[in-house]
Each structure stands twice: as C-alpha cells, then as structure tokens.
N, C-alpha and C positions, 0 to 999 in steps of 0.2 A: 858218394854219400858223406856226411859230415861226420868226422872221429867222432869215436865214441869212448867213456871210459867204464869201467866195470867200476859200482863201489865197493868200499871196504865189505867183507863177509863177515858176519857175525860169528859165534864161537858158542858152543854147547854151554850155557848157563847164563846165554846173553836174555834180553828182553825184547819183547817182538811187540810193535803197537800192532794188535786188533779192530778196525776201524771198516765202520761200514759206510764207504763217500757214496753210496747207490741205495740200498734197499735196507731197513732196518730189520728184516726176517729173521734174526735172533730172536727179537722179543718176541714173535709168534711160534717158529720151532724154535723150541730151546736145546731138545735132543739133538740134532745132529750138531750144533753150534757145541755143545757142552762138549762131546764126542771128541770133536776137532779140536778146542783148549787143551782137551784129555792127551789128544795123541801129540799135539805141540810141545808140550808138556815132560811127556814118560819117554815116548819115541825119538823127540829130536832134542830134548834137553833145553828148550829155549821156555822165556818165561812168558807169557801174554801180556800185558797192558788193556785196558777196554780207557774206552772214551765215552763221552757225554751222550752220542748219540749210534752208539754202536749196537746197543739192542733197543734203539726208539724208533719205529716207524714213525712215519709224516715227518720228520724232522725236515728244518727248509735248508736250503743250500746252502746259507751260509754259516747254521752250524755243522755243516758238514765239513765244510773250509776249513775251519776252526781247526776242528781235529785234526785233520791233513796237518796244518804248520805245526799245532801242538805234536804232532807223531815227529814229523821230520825236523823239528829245531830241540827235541830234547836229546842232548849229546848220551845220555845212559840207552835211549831204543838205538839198536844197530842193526833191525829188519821191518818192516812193516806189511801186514797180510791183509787182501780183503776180504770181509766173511761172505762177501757173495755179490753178484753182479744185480742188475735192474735194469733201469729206463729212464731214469733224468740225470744222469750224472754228465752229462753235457750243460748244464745247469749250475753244476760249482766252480766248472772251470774257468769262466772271467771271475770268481773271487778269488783263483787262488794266487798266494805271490812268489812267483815264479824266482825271484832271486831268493828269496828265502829258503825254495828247495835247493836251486842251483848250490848254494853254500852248505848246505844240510847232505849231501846225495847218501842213499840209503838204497839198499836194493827193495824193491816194492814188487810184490807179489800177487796178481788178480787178473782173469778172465771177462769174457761176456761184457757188462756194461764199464768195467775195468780199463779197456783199451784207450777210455776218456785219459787217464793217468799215465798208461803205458805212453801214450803217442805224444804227451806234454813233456814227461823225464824222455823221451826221445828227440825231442827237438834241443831240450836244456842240455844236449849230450852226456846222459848219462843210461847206460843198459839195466832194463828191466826186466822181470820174470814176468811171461804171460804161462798162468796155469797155476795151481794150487789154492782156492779159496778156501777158507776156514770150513764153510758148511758143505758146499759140494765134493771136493775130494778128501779135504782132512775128515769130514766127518761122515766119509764113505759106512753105510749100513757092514757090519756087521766085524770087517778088517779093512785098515789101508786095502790098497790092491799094489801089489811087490812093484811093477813097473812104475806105476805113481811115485810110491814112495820114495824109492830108488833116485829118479831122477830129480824126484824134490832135495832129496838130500844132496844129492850131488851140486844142485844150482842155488842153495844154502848156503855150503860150508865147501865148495872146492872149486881150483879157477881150474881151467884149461879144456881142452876136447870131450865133448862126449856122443856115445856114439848113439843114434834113434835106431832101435829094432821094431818093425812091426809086431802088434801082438795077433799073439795065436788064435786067443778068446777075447767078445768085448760084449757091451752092455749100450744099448741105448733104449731101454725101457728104466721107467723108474717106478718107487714105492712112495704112497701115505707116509712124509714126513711126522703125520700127526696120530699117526700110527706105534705104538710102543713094539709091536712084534717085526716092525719092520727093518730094528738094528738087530734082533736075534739070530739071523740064517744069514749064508751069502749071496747076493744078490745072484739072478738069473742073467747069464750070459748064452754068448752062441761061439759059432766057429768063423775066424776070420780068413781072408782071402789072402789077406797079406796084401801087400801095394801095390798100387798099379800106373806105371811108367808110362810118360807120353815124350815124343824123342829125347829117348836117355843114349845119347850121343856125346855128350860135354860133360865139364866138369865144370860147377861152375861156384866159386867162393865169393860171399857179398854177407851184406848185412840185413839181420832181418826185419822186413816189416811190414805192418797189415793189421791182423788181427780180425773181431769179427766183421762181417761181407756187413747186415742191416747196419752197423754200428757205424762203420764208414761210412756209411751213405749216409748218414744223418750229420756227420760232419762235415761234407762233401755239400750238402744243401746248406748250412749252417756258415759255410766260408770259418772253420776254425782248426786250426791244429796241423790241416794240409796244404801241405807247400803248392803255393799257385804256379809255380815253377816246379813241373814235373822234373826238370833235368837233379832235380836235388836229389832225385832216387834212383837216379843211372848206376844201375850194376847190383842191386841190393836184388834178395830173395825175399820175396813175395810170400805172405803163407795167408788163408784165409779161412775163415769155416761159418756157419750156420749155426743156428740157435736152434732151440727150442719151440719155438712161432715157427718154425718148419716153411722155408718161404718159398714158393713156386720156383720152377723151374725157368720160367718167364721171367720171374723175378729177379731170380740169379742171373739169369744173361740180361737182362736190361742195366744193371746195376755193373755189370761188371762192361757193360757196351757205354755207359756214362761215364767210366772209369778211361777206358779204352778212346774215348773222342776228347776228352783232358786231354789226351797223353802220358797215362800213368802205367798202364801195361804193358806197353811197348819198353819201358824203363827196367822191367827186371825181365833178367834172362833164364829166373826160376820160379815157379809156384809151385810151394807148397798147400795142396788142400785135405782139411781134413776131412775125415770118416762123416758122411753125413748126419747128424741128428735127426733119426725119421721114423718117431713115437714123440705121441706126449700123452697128455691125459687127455685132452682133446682132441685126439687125432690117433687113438689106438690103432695103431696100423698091424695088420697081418703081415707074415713073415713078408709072403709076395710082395706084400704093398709095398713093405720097408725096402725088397730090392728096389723094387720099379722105379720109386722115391730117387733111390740112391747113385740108379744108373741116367733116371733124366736129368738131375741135377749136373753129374760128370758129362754129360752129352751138351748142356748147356754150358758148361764151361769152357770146354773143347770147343762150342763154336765161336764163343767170344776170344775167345785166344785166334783160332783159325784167322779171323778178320785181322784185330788189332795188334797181335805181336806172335804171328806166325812161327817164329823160329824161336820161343818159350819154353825148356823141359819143362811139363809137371809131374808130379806125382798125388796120387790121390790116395784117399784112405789113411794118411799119417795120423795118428792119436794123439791130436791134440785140443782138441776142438769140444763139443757140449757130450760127449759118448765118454765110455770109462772101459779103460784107462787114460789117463789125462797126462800127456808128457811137457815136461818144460820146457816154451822155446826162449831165449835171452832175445828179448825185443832190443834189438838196435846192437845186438850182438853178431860176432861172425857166424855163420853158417856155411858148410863145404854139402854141395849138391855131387853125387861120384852119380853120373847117369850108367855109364859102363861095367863099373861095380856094383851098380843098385845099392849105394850105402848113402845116409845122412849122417853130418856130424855135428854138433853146435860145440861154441866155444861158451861154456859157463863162467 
C-alpha cells in the first residue's frame, strides 16, 4: 500500500475546526452538539472553531467545500472534527481541492458518512482518525465513556502504538436527542462477549482501511476514491462495520461478494469487523433479535470471506463501529493483527 504519513498533532490550548461536510444536525439537536464543544473544551483543552454551515441543515455541497479548505488552509486550526456523519457527502467530494489539503495535512477526525474524507486524506497519503464525532461520542448522554475517551486522546495528542481491548460492557440502543432528560443518567448498556477470532494463526501488520460496509458501496457504484487496481491494497488490514439502517444479512454478503469479484478482499490478509449496530428506533429489536442480527451478520461475513479470500484472520465484535464505545482506528495507519495472542494494536 502507498506510505503514509501521520500529521502534526495538535497540543492542549490548540484550535480544532468543528465542521459539518454531511448533515447539519446541530442546528436541530443542539444538546448533545453543545455537550461535545463542552467536553472539547474542559476535557481535552482544545478550542472549537464553527463554520458557515456547521449548524445549517440543507446547506449544498459546495458550501460545505468551503469549509473543508477554510478548516484545512488556516495555519492557527491544527485538528479538525466532524460533528456527525449523514448521506450526501459523496456529493462535496469532486468540489474539494485536493492539493490544497495535500499542502494543508491536519489530522481529521469523523465516522459514518465521514469515510467520504477518510478514504480522500488516504489516497493524498496522509493518516486519519476514523471515530470521535462531535455529537455522537463527544456528546455522549450523560459522561464520555473512559474507553472512548482514552483512546480519542491518545490519537489527539500522542504518536506511537496503542493497544485495542475489548469492552466488557456496550450500548447499541440509543435516547431522544430531543429529549433534555436524556443527558441526565448513564446510558443503558449490556454485557459483552468479548471478540471473536476467525483463523487467528498469523500475525499480521498492514495498514488500515475500509470504514463503513453501505458507505463503500456507494463509492464502489460511484467509481470514486477506490483504486480500480485492487493490487494497491495488497497487505493492508481491512476493518468494516454497519450503520444504523441495520442492513440485511443478504446485504452484507452481497456487498462484500462485489467487493470479493473486484478483487479487493482477497488483498488484506485481516479484517477487522465491528460489534454489529442492531437497534434503532425503527427497528427496536429484543435482546434475542439483537443476537440473531448479530450472529447472521458474522455468518455472512464468514461466507464471503469462505469464497473470496479464504485464508483472511477476522475478528468480530472490535468497538469501533455505530455501538458505544467507539475506539479510534488511524485510517491509513499501521495496524499489528497478534492472531496467537488475540491482541490488536494501532499506530497513532
């Protein structure tokens, strides 16, 4: 895969551009957005920035652009965060100008419809943070969650290894944004399983890339961002997860079998996948449900892998993905897969 370099990290009392290149849902919740300025703020010491169209729903793409070069060509921001992912941001990326980030590089920070950015600062080779948006994890109801936090500050303000531990407890039901009692108490969680290894035989170190499964695919139809030359991701760790829209089990192996007839899974000799997303509000699922969800999802995985690249460790259930707690992976950073030791490490 093509080098990569880490950019500079910002420093406690720097300025972070706040910028919404997907959904403008600040202006709608302002609580959890306010929450997450709040914890940028007191907790990590860094100062915010907003843009033009950072709490503007409908804004068009190309003030969304805008913002993107205003974040990344002012030399005082030295981080930039998304306050939350969406659905068109596949839509600003022919406006954006790619040499003007290349020259600018910043570490940029965002999930979900995010991976638009992620997978663009990954081809301009520079490493990005996938995880921490303003409103969903900064502006977690009621506290940070320690493993969140932790590894957001870690991929902040510090370079070198860190190590992914499964968590013990997790959350994939959520609360009425629009709700004020819904930052008062801690959110409802359950008990986790911990991870679950698929030939953990090898060791294997590459670089990561992916992000969310629907989100590729709309780029993969789109011909943007992804190298028509699979060989460009020979040796790289694979990590992938699920939304929200909670997509069929069908869905998931069709998508990863289009993937698979490219020749793009055959290319990493790791996948990481995370912890299903399987509740929403349209889709209130019972406990049972949420297993069943979560074991035919893994079962369709495991068959597209079976076909297309047989001899792939995965691991399931990693926390990184639309569930909480939410860990930072360095998109287009190194990743060390320990199958033997069941450890993950990333390089921040």
């Amino acid at each position: 895969m093509t080098s990569h370099k880490h950019p500079p990290k910002p420093a406690p009392g720097d300025r972070i551009a706040v910028i919404s290149p997907s959904s403008g849902l600040p202006g709608i919740f302002p609580q959890p957005y306010e929450l997450g300025l709040k914890r940028l703020r007191e907790d990590f010491g860094l100062e915010p920035v907003e843009y033009p169209t950072t709490r503007k729903m409908g804004s068009t793409p190309k003030e969304r652009a805008d913002d993107v070069h205003a974040a990344f060509a002012d030399p005082t921001i030295k981080a930039v965060m998304a306050t939350i992912g969406g659905d068109d941001q596949i839509t600003v990326l022919p406006l954006l100008d790619r040499e003007l980030i290349r020259a600018n590089p910043k570490p940029f920070f965002g999930a979900s419809d995010n991976v638009n950015l992620l997978i663009l600062l990954h081809n301009l080779g520079i490493v990005a943070y996938h995880g921490a948006c303003v409103m969903t994890e900064m502006g977690r109801p009621y506290a940070l969650h320690p493993m969140t936090a932790d590894s957001v500050y870690a991929a902040m303000f510090t370079s070198g290894p860190y190590e992914l531990r499964p968590a013990k407890r997790y959350r994939d039901t959520q609360r009425d944004w629009a709700d004020a009692a819904t930052f008062d108490t801690e959110p409802d969680s359950q008990p986790s399983d911990g991870w679950i290894w698929h030939q953990p035989d090898r060791i294997i170190e590459g670089r990561a890339w992916g992000g969310n499964l629907e989100l590729l695919s709309w780029l993969l139809m789109a011909d943007r961002e992804i190298a028509r030359d699979p060989a460009v991701y020979e040796g790289g760790v694979l990590f992938l997860e699920t939304s929200e829209e909670m997509p069929s089990a069908e869905q998931v192996f069709r998508i990863l079998r289009n993937m698979g007839e490219r020749g793009l899974l055959a290319r990493f000799p790791a996948l990481l996948m995370a912890r299903a997303k399987a509740w929403s509000f349209q889709q209130p699922n019972t406990m049972e449900e949420k297993r069943r969800y979560a074991a035919e999802q893994r079962e369709a995985v495991l068959r597209a892998l079976a076909t297309y690249a047989p001899r792939t460790m995965a691991v399931f259930d990693v926390d990184f993905g639309h569930t909480d707690p939410q860990l930072v992976i360095p998109y287009g950073g190194p990743v060390g897969v320990n199958g033997p030791e069941q450890r993950i490490t990333v390089t921040y």
